[in-house]
C-alpha positions in Angstrom: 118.1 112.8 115.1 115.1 114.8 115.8 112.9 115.4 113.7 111.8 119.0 113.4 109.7 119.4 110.2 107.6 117.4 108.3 110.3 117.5 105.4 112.9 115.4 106.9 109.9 112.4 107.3 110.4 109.5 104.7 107.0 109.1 104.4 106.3 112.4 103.5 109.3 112.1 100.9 107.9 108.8 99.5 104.4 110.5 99.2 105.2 113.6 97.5 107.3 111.1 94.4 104.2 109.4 94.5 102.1 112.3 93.6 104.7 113.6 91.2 104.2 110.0 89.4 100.5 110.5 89.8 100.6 113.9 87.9 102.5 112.3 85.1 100.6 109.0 84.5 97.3 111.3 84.7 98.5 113.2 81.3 97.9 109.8 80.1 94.2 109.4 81.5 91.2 110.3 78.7 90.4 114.1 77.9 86.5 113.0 78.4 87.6 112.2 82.2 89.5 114.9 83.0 86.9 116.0 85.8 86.2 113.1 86.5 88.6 109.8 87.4 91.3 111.7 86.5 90.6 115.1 89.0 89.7 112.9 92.1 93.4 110.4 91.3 95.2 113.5 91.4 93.0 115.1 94.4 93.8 111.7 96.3 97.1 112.0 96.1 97.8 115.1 96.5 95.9 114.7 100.4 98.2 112.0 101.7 101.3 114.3 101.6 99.4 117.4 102.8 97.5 115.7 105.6 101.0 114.7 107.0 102.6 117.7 106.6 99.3 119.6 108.4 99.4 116.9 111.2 102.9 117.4 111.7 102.3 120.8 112.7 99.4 120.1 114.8 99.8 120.6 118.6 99.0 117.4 119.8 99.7 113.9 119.0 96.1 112.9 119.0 95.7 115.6 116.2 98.7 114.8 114.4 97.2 110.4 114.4 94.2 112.5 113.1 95.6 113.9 109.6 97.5 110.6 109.6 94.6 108.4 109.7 93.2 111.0 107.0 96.6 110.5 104.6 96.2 106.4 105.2 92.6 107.0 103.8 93.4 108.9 100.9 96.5 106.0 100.3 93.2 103.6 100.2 91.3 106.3 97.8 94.2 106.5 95.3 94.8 102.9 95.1 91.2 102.1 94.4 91.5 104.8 91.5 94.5 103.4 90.3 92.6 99.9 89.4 89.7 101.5 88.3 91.5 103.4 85.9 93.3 99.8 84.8 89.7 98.3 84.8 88.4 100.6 82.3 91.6 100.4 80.3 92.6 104.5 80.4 95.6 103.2 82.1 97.4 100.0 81.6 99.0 97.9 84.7 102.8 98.3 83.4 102.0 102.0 83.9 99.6 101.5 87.3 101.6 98.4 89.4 104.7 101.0 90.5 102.3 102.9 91.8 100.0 100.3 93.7 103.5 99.3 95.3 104.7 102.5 96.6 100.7 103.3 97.9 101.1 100.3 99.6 104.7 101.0 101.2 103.3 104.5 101.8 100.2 102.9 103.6 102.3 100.1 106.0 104.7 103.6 106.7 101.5 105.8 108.0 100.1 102.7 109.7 103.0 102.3 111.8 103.2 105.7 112.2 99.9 106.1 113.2 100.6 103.2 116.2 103.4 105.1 117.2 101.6 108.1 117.6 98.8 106.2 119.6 101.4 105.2 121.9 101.9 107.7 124.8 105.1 109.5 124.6 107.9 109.0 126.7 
């Protein structure tokens, strides 16, 4: 099957629950970092689903291994957030480790992605 929008991609699928997830631990985070841990968690995430849906459209494959490379760094971003956010105890790991482990599956998905897209076309 072709694929003919960025909507019929897993990864894209997998990343937008994973920002849903995000939103709802974050109603957990502290009011005093609100603009702080908590706005840049929910920033981070919300970029790795937009970056590949704005690649997707992009006219060239070298653009589209461009927002893809972009979405693998804001998987990197929001995982580092993640443990911060356990470090300082606003969040605690039963709440934080589902969402380490679908970054990561998210991450491994774009990386492969991003090789294929490196790869000329046949």
């Amino acid at each position: 099957m072709k694929i003919t929008s960025y909507r019929q991609l897993e990864v894209w699928s997998k990343a937008m629950e994973l920002t849903g997830a995000v939103y709802r631990v974050a109603e957990h985070m502290p009011k005093k970092e609100e603009y702080r841990l908590t706005s840049q968690m929910v920033r981070a995430a919300i970029s790795i689903p937009a970056n590949i849906a704005e690649g997707h459209t992009r006219a060239t494959r070298k653009e589209y291994a461009h927002f893809v490379s972009i979405a693998r760094g804001s998987t990197a971003e929001l995982e580092t957030l993640l443990l911060l956010a356990q470090q300082a105890d606003f969040l605690a790991a039963k709440n934080v480790e589902p969402l380490l482990e679908s970054a990561a599956q998210i991450g491994r998905m774009l990386t492969r992605l991003h090789e294929r897209l490196k790869t000329p076309s046949s």
